[in-house]
Backbone of each chain as ProteinMPNN parsed JSONL, in Angstrom:
{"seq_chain_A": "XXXXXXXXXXXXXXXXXXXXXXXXXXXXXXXXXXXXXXXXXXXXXXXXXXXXXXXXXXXXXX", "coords_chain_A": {"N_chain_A": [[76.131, -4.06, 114.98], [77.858, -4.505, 112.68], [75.372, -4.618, 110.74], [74.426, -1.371, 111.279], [76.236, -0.059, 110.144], [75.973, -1.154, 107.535], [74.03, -0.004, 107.119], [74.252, 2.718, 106.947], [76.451, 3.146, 105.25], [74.748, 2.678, 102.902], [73.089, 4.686, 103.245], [74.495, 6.74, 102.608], [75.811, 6.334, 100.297], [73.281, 6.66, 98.965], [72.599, 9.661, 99.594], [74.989, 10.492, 98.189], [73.906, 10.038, 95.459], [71.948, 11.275, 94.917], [73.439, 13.678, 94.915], [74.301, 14.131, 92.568], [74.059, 15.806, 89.926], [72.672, 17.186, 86.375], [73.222, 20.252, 84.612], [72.304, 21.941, 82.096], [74.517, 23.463, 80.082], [74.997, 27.156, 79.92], [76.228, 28.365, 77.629], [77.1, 27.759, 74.243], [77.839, 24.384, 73.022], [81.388, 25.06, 72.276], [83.289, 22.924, 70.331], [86.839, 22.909, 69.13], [88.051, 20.807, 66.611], [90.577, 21.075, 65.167], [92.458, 21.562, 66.869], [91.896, 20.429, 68.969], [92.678, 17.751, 67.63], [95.174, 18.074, 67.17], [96.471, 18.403, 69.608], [95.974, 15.702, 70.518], [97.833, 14.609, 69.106], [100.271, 15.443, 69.405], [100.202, 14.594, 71.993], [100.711, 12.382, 72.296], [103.185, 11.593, 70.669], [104.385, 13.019, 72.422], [106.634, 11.598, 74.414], [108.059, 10.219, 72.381], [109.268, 12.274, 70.933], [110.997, 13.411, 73.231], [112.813, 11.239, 73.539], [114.072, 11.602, 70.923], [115.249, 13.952, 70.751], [116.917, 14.156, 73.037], [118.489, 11.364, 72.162], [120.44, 12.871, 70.567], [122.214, 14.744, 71.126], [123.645, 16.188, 69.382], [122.165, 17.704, 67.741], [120.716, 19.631, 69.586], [122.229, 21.198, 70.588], [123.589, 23.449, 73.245]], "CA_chain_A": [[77.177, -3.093, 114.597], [77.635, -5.079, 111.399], [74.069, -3.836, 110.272], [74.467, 0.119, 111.468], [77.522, 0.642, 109.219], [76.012, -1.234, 106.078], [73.391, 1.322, 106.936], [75.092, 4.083, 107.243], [76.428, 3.14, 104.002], [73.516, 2.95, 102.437], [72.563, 5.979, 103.137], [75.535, 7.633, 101.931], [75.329, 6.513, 98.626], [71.64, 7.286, 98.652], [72.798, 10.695, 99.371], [75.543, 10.789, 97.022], [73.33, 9.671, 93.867], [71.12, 12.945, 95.104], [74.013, 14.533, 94.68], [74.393, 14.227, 91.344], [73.479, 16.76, 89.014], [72.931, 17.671, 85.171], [73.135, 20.867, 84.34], [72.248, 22.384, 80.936], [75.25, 24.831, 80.001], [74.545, 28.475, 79.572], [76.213, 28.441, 76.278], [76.945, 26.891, 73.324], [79.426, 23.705, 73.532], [82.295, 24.746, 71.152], [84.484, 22.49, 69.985], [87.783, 23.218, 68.008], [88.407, 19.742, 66.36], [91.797, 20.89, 64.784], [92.94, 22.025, 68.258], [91.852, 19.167, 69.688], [93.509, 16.51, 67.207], [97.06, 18.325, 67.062], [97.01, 18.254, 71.439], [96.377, 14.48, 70.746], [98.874, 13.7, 68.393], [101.054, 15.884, 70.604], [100.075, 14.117, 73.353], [100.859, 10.577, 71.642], [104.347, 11.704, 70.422], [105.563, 13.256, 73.326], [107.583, 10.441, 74.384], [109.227, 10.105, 70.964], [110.568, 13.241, 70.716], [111.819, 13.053, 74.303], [113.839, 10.656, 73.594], [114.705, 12.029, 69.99], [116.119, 15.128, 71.62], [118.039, 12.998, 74.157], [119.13, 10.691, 71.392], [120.731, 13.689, 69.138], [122.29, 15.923, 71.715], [124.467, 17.199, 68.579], [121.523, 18.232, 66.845], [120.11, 20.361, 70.159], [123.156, 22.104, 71.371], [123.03, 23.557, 74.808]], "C_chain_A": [[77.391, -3.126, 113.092], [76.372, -4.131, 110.155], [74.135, -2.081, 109.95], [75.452, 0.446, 110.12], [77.163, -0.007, 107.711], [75.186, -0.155, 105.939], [73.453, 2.872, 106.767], [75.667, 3.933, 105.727], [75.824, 3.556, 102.608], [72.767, 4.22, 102.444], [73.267, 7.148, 102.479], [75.312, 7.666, 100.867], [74.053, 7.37, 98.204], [72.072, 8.922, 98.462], [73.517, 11.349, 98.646], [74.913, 10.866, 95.686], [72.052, 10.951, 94.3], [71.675, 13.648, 94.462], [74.544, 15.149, 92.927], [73.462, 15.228, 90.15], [73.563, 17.154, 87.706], [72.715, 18.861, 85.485], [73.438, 21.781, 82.526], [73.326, 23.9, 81.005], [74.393, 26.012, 79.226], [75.179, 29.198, 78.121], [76.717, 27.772, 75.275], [78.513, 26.292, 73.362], [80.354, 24.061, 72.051], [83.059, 23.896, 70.974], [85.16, 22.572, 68.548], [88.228, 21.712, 68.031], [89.888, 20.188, 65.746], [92.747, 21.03, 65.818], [93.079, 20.626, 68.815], [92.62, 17.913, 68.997], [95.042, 16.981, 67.549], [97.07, 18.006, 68.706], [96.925, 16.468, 71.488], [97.315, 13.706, 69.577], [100.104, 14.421, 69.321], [101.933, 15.185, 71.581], [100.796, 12.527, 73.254], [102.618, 10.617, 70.797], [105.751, 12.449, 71.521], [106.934, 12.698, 73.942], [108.776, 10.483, 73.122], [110.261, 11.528, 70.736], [110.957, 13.561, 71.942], [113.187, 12.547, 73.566], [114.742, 11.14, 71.971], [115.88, 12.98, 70.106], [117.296, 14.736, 72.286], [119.091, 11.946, 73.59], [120.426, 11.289, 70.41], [120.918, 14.806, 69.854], [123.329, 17.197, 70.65], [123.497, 18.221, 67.651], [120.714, 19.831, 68.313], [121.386, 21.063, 71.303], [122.797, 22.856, 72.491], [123.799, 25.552, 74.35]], "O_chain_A": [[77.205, -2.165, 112.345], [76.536, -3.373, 109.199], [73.972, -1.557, 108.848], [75.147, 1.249, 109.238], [77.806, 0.39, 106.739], [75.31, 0.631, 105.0], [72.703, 3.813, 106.505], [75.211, 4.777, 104.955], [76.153, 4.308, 101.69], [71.93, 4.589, 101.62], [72.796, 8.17, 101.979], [74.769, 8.593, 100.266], [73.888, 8.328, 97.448], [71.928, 9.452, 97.36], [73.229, 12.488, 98.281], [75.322, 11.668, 94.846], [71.304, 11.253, 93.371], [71.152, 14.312, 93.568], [74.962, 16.203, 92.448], [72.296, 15.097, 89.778], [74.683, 17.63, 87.523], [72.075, 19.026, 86.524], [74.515, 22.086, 82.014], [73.135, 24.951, 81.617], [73.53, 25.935, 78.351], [74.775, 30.248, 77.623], [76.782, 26.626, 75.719], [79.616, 26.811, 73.529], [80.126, 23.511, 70.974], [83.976, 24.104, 71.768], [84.679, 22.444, 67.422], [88.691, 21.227, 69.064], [90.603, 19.211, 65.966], [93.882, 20.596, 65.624], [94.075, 19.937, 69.032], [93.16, 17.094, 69.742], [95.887, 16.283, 68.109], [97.914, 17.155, 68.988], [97.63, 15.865, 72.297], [97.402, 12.505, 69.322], [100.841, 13.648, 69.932], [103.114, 15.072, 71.913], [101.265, 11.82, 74.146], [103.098, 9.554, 70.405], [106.981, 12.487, 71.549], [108.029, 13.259, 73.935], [109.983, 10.727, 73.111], [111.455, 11.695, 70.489], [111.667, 14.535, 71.689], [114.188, 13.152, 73.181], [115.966, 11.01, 71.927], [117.042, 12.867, 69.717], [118.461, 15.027, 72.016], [120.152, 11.638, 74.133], [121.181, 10.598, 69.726], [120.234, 15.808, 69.642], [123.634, 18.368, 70.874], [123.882, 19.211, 67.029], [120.28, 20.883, 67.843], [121.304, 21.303, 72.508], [121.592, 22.921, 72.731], [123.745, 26.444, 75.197]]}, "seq_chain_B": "XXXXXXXXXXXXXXXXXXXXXXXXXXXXXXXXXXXXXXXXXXXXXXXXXXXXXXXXXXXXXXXXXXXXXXXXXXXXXXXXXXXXXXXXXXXXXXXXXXXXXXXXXXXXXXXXXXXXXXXXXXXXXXXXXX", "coords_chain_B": {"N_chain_B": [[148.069, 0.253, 100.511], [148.695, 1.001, 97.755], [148.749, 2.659, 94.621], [149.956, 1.345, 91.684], [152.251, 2.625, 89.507], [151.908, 2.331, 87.127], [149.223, 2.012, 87.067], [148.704, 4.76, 87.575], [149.708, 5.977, 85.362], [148.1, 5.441, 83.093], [145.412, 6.3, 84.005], [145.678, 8.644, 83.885], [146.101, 9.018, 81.335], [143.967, 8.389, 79.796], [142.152, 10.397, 81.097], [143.324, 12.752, 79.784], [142.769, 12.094, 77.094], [140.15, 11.938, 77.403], [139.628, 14.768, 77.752], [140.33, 15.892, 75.625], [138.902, 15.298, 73.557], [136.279, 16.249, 74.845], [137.527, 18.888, 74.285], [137.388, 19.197, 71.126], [134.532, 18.446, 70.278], [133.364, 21.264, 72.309], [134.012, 22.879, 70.355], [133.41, 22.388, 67.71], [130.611, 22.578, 67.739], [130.545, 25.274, 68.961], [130.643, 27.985, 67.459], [127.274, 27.939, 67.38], [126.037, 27.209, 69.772], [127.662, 29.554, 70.994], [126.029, 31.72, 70.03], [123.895, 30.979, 71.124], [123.693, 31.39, 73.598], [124.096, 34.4, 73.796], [122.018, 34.969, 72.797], [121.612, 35.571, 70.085], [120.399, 33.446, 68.286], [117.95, 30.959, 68.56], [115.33, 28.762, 70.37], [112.791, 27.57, 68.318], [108.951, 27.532, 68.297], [108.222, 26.12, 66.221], [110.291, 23.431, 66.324], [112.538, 24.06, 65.174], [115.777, 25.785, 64.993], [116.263, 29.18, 65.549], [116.879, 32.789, 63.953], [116.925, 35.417, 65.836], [118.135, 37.846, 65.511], [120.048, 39.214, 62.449], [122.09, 36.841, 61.075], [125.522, 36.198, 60.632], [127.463, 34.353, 57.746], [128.703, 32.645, 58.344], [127.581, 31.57, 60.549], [124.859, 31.231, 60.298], [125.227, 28.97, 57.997], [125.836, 27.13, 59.729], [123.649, 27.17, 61.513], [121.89, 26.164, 59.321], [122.765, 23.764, 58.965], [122.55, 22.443, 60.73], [119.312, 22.107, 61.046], [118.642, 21.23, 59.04], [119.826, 18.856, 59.738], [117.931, 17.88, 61.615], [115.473, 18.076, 60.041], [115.669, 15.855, 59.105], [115.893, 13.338, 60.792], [113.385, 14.137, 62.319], [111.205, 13.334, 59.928], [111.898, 10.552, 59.89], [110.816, 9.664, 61.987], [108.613, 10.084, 61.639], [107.679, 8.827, 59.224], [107.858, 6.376, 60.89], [105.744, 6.397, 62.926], [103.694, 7.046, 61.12], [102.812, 9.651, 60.893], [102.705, 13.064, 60.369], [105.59, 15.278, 59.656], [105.228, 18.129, 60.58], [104.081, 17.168, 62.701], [105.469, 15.546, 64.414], [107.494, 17.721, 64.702], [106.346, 19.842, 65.952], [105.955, 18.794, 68.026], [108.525, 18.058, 69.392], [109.106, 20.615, 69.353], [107.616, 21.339, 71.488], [108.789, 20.223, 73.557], [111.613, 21.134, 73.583], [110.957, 23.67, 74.19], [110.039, 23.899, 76.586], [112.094, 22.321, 78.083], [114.677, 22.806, 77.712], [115.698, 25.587, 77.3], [117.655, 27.841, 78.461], [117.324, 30.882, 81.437], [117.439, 33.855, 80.029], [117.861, 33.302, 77.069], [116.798, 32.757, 73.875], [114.183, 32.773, 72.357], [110.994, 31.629, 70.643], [107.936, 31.845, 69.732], [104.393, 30.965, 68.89], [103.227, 33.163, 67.951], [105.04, 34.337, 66.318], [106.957, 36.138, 67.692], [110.034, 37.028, 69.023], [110.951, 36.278, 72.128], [112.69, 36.711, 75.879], [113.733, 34.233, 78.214], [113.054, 34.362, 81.364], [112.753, 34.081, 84.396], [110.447, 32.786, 84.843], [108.699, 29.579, 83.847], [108.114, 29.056, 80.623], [105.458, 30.011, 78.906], [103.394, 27.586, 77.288], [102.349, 26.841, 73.929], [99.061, 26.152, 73.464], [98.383, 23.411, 72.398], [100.532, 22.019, 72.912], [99.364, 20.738, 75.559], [99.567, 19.606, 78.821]], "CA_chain_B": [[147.744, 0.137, 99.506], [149.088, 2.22, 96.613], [148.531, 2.536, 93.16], [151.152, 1.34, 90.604], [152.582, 3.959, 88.353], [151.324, 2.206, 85.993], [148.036, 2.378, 86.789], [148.321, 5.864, 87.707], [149.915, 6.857, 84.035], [146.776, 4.968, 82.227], [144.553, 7.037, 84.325], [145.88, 9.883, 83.79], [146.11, 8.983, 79.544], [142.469, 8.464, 80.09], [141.836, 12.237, 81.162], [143.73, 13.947, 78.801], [142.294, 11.952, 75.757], [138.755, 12.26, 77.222], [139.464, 16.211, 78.182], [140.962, 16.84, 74.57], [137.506, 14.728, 72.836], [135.405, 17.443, 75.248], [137.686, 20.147, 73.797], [136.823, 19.443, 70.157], [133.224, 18.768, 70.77], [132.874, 22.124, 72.135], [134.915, 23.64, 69.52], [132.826, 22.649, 66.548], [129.413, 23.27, 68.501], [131.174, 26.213, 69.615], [129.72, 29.365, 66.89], [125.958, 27.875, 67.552], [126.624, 27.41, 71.299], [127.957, 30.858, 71.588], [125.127, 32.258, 69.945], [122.472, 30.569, 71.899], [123.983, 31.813, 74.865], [123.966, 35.858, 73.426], [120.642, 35.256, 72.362], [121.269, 35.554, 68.834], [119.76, 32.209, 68.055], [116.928, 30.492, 69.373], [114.664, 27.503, 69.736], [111.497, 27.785, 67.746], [107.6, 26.611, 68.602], [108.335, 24.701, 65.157], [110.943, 22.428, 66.461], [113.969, 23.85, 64.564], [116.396, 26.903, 65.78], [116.148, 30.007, 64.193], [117.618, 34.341, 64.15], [116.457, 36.677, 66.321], [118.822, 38.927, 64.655], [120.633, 38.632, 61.756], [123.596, 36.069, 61.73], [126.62, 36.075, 59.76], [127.047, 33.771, 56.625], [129.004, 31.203, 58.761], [126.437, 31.152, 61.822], [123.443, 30.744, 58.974], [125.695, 27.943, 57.397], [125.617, 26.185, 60.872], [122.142, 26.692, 62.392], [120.56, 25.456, 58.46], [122.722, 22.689, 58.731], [121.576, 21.692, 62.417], [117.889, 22.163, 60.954], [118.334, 20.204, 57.892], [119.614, 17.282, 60.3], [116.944, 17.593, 62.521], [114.287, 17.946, 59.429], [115.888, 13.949, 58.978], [115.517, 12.916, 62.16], [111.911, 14.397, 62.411], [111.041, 12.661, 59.063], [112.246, 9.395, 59.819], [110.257, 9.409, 63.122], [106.842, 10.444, 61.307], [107.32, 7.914, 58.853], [107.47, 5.67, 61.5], [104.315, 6.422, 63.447], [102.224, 7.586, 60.684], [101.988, 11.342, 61.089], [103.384, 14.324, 59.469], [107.166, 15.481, 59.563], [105.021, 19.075, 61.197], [103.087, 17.01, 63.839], [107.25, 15.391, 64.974], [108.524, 18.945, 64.59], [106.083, 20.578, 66.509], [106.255, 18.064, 69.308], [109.605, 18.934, 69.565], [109.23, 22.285, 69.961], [107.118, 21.664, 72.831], [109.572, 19.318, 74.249], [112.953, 22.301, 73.538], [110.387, 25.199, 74.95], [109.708, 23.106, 78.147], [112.862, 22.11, 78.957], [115.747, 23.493, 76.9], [115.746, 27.201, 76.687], [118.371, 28.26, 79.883], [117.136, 31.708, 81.43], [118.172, 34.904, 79.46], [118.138, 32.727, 75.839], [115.927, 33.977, 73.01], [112.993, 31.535, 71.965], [110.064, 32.18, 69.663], [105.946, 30.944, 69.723], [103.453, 30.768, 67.675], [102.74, 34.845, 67.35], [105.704, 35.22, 65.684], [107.405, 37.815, 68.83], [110.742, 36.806, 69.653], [111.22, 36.785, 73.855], [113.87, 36.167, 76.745], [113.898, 33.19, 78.755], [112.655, 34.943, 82.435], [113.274, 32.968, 85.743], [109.508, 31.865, 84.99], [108.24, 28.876, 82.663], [107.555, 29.621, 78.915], [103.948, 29.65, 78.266], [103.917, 26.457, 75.876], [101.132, 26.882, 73.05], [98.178, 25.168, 74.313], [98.31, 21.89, 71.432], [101.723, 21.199, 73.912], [99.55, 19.983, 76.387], [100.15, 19.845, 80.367]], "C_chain_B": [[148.157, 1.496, 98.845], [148.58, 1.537, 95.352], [149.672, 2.328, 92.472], [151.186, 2.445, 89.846], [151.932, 3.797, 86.914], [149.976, 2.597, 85.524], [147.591, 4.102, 87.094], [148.647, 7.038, 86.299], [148.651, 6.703, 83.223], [146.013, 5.812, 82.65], [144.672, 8.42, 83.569], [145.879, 10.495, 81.89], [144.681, 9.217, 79.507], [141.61, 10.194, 80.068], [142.0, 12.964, 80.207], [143.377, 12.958, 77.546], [140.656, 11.917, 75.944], [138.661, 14.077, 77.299], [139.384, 16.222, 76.071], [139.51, 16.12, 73.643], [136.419, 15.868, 73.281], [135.836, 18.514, 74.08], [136.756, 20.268, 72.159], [135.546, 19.028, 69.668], [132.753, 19.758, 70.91], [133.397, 23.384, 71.007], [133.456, 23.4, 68.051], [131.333, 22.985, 67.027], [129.75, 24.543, 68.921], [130.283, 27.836, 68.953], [127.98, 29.278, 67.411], [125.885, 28.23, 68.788], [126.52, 29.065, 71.831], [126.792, 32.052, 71.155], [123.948, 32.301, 70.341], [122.867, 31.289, 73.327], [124.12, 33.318, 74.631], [122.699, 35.963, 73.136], [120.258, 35.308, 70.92], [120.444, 34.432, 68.222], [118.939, 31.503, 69.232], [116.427, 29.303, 69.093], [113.159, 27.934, 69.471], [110.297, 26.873, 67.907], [107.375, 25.567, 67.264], [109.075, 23.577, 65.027], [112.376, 22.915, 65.437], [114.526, 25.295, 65.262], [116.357, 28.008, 64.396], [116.81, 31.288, 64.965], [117.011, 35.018, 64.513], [116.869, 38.014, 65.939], [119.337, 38.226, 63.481], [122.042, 38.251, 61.31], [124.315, 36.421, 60.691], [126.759, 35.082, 59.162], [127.427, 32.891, 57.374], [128.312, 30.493, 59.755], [125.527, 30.484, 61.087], [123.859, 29.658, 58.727], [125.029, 26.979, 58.48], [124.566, 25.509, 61.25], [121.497, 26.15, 60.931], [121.239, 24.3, 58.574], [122.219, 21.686, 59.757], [120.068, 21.195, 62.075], [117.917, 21.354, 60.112], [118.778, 18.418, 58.597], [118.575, 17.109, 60.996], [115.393, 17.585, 61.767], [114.513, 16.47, 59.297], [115.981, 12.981, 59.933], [114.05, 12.852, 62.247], [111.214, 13.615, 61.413], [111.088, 11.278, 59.589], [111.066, 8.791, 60.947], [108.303, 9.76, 62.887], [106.373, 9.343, 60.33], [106.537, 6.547, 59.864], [106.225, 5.619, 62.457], [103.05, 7.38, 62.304], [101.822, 8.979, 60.95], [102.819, 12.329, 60.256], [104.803, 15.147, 60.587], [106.513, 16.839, 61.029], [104.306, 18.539, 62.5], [104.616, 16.655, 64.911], [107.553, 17.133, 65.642], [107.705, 19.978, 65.778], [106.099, 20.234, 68.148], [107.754, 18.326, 69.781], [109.939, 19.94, 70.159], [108.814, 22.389, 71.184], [108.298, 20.99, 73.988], [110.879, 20.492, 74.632], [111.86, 23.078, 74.331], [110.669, 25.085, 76.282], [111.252, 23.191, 78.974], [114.485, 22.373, 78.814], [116.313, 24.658, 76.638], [116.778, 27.871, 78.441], [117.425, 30.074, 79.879], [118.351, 32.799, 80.842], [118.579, 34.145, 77.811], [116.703, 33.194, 75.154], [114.945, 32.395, 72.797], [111.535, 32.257, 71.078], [108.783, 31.096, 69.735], [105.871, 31.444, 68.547], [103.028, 31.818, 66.845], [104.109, 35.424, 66.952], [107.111, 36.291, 66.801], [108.761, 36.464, 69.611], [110.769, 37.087, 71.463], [112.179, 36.007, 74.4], [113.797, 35.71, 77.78], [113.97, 34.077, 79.809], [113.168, 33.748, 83.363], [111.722, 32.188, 85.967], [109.109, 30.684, 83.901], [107.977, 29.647, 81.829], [106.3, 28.812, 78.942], [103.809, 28.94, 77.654], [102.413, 26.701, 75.211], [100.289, 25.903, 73.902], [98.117, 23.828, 73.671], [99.517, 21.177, 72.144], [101.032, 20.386, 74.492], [99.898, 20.272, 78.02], [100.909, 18.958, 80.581]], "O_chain_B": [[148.014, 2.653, 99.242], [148.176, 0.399, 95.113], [150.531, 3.195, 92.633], [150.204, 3.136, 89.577], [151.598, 4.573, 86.018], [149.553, 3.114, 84.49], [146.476, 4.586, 86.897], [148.242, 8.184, 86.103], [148.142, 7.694, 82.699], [145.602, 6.471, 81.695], [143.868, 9.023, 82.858], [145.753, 11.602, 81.367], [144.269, 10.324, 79.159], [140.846, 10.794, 79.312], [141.162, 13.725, 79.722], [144.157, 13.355, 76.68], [139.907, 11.876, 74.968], [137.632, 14.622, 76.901], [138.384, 16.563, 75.44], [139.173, 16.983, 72.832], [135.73, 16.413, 72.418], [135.078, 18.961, 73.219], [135.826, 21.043, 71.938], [135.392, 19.267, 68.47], [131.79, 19.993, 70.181], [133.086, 24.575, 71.019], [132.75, 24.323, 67.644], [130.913, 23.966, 66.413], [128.735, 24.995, 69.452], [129.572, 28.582, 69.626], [127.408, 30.305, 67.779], [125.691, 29.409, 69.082], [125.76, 29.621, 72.624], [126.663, 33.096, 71.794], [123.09, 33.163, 70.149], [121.939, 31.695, 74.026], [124.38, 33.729, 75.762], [122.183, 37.079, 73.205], [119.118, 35.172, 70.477], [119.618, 34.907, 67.442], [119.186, 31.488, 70.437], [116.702, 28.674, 68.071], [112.467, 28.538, 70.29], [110.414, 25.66, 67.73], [106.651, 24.572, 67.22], [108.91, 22.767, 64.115], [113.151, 22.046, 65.037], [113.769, 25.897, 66.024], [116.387, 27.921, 63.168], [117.216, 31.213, 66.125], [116.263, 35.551, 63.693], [116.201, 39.046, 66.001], [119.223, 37.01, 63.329], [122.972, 39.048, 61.182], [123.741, 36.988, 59.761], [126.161, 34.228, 59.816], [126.619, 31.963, 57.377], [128.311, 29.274, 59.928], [125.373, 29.267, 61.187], [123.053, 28.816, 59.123], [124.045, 26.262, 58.299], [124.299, 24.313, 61.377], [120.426, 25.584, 61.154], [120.476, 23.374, 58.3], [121.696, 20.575, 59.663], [119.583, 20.188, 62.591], [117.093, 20.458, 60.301], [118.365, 17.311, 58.252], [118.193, 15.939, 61.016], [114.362, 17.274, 62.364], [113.498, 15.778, 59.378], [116.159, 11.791, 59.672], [113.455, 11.774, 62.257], [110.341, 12.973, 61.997], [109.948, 10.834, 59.723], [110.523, 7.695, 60.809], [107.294, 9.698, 63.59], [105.229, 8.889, 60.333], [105.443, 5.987, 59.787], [105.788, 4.485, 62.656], [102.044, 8.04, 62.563], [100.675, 9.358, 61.185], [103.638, 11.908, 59.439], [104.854, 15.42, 61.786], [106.985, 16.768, 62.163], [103.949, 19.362, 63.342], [104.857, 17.305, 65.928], [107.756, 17.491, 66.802], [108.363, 20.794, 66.424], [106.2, 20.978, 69.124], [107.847, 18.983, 70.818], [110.705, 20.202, 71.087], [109.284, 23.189, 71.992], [108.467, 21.414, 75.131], [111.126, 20.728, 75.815], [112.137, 22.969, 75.525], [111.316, 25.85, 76.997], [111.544, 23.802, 80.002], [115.324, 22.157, 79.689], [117.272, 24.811, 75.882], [116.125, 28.288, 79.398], [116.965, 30.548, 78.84], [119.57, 32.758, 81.01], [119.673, 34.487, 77.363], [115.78, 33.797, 75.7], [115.216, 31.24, 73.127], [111.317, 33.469, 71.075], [108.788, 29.866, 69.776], [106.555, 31.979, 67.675], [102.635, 31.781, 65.679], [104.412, 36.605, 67.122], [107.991, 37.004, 66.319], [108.566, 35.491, 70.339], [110.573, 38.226, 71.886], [112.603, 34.966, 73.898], [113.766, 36.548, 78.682], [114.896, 34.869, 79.631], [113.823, 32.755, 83.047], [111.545, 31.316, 86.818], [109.323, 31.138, 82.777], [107.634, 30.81, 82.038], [106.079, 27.601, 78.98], [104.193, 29.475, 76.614], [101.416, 26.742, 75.933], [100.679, 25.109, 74.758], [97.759, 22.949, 74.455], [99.619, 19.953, 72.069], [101.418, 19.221, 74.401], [100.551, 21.281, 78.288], [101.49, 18.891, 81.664]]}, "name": "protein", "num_of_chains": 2, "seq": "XXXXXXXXXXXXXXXXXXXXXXXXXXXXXXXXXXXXXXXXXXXXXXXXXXXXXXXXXXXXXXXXXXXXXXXXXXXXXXXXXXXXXXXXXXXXXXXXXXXXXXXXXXXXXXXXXXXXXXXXXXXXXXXXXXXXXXXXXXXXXXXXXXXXXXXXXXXXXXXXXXXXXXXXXXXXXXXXXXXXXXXXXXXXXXXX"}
């Protein structure tokens, strides 16, 4: 029983790592590096101005 | 079990010196306030509030002085991690767009085009983030 199910295993993977596929895109990779830095400084200050906001409800009136 | 009079006058001092601290709270927030809620004033994709129309000298007074505290706030917080006052300020903005703007309040992106707070999310520039 032991055996069947490492086999069965085994085969899965096998068939998973088939599954795997490159594919060459159909067109050219752009990347916007100024785009991309501001979403990670963004991304890396979000927090802070959370709590800035939250800290300084006189400054963000409702 | 009852309450002493006593403790029911303290309580009651309690109320009316936390009510009358509310009152003048919303009293000096009160011109900005009332203009965020007409729409005249807004929160901006740059992190500070700005005129959808144009305010009167004592509104203007208000909302630059709100902005000039919140340019010292934003500052202080860029020093401290190393980035620029506009990288703070714009984080911000994403932060007010998101979750700050009540429906039917005025708000402003990146193209410039004032719009009014719908019953759906505000589109947040895409450098916001998900």
């Amino acid at each position: 029983m032991k055996k069947a199910s490492l086999l069965l295993a085994l085969a899965a993977s096998a068939l998973l790592a088939g599954c795997v596929q490159i594919q060459a895109p159909d067109k050219p990779i752009e990347i916007n590096l100024n785009v991309n830095i501001k979403q990670e400084v963004v991304l890396t200050l979000k927090k802070d101005a959370e709590d800035l906001v939250n800290n300084n409800p006189e400054l963000f009136p409702q | 079990m009852t309450l002493s009079r006593k403790t029911l006058a303290l309580a009651g001092a309690a109320v009316l010196v936390v009510g009358a601290a509310g009152i003048a709270y919303a009293q000096s927030a009160g011109a900005v306030s009332a203009a965020l809620s007409s729409g005249e004033v807004g929160e901006q994709a740059d992190g500070y509030l700005g005129f959808r129309s144009t305010p009167s000298g004592e509104l203007r007074d208000e909302v630059d002085a709100i902005n000039i505290k919140r340019r010292d706030v934003y500052t202080k917080l860029a020093t401290q991690r190393g980035v620029t006052v506009r990288d703070v300020a714009v984080t911000v903005g994403c932060e007010t767009l998101q979750k700050r703007v009540a429906i039917g309040r005025s708000y402003l992106l990146t193209d410039g085009e004032w719009r009014t707070k719908g019953e759906d999310p505000i589109v947040l520039p895409a450098y916001c983030g998900q």
